[in-house]
C-alpha positions as CSV (number, residue, x, y, z in Angstrom):
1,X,110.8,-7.0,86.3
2,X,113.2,-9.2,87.9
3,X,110.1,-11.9,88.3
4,X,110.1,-11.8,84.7
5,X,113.4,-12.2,84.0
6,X,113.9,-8.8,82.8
7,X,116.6,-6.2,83.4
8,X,116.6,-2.3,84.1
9,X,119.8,-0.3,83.0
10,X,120.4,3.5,83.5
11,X,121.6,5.1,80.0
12,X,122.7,8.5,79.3
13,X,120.1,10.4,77.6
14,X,122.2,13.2,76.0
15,X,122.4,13.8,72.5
16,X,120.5,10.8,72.0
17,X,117.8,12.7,69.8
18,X,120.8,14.8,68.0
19,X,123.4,11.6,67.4
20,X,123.1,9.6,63.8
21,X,122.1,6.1,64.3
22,X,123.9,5.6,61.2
23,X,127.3,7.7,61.0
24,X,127.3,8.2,65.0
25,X,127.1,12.6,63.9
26,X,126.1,14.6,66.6
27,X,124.8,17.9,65.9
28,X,121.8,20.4,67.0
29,X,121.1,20.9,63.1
30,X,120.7,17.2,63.1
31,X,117.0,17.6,64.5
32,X,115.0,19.7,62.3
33,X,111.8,20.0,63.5
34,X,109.9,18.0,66.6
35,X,109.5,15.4,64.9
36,X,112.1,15.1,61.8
37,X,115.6,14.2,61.9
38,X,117.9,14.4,58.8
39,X,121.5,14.2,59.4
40,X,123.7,16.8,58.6
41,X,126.3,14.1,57.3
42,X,124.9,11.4,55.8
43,X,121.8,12.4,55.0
44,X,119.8,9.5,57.4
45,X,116.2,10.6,58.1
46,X,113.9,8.9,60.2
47,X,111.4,10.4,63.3
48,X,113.5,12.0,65.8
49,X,111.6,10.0,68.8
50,X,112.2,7.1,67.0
51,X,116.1,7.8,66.2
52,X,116.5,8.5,69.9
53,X,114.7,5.3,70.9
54,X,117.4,3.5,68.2
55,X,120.7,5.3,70.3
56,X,118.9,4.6,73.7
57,X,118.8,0.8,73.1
58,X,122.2,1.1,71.4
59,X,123.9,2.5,74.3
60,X,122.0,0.2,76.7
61,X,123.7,-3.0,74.6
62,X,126.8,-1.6,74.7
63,X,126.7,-1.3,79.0
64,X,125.1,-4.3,79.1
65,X,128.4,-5.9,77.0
66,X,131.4,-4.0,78.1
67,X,130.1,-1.7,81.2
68,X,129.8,2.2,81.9
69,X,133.3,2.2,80.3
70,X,131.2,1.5,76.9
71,X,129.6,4.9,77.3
72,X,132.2,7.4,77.6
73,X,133.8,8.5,74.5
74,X,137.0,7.4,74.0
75,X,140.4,9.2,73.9
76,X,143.2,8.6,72.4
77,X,146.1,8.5,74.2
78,X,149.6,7.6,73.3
79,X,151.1,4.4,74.5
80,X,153.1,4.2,77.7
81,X,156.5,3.0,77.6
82,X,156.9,0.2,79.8
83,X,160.3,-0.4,81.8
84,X,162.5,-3.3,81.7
85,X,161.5,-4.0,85.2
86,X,157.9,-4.3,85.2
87,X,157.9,-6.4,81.9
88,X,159.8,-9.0,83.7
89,X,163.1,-8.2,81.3
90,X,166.6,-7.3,82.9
C-alpha cells in the first residue's frame, strides 16, 4: 500500500451498522433486518452494510484530520478558572 501511495488507518467498528449517517442516532432498532436500516429518528434508510461502510470511512476522515481524539465522544465539561498567575496577570 505504501508503494502506492496509499494509507491504512485502524477505526472503531462499534455501532458503525446501528449509527445514522445522517442525524449521527445510534440505536439497536436502527437496524431492522440484515440487510435494512431505517432510522428510528429521522427516518434515513439505506442498506445496513452500506450505511456502515458510510460511518467507517467517516470516522477514518475524521482520525486522519484531527487524530484518535476525533473518535471519542465528546464531553462537556465546564470551563476551568484560570489564576491570575498562570495568565501572566498580577
Amino acid at each position: 500500500m505504501a508503494w502506492k501511495g496509499g494509507m491504512l488507518f485502524a477505526v472503531p467498528p462499534h455501532y458503525t451498522s446501528q449509527e445514522c449517517p445522517e442525524c449521527h442516532h445510534v440505536a439497536a432498532d436502527n437496524r431492522q433486518t440484515q440487510a435494512r436500516f431505517v432510522c428510528v429518528q429521522c427516518h434515513y434508510e439505506n442498506h445496513a452494510d452500506h450505511v456502515g461502510a458510510i460511518n467507517i470511512k467517516e470516522r477514518g476522515y475524521r482520525l486522519l484530520a484531527c487524530g484518535d481524539a476525533a473518535l471519542s465522544r465528546s464531553v462537556k465539561q465546564e470551563p476551568t478558572e484560570v489564576s491570575q498567575l498562570s495568565s501572566g496577570m498580577q
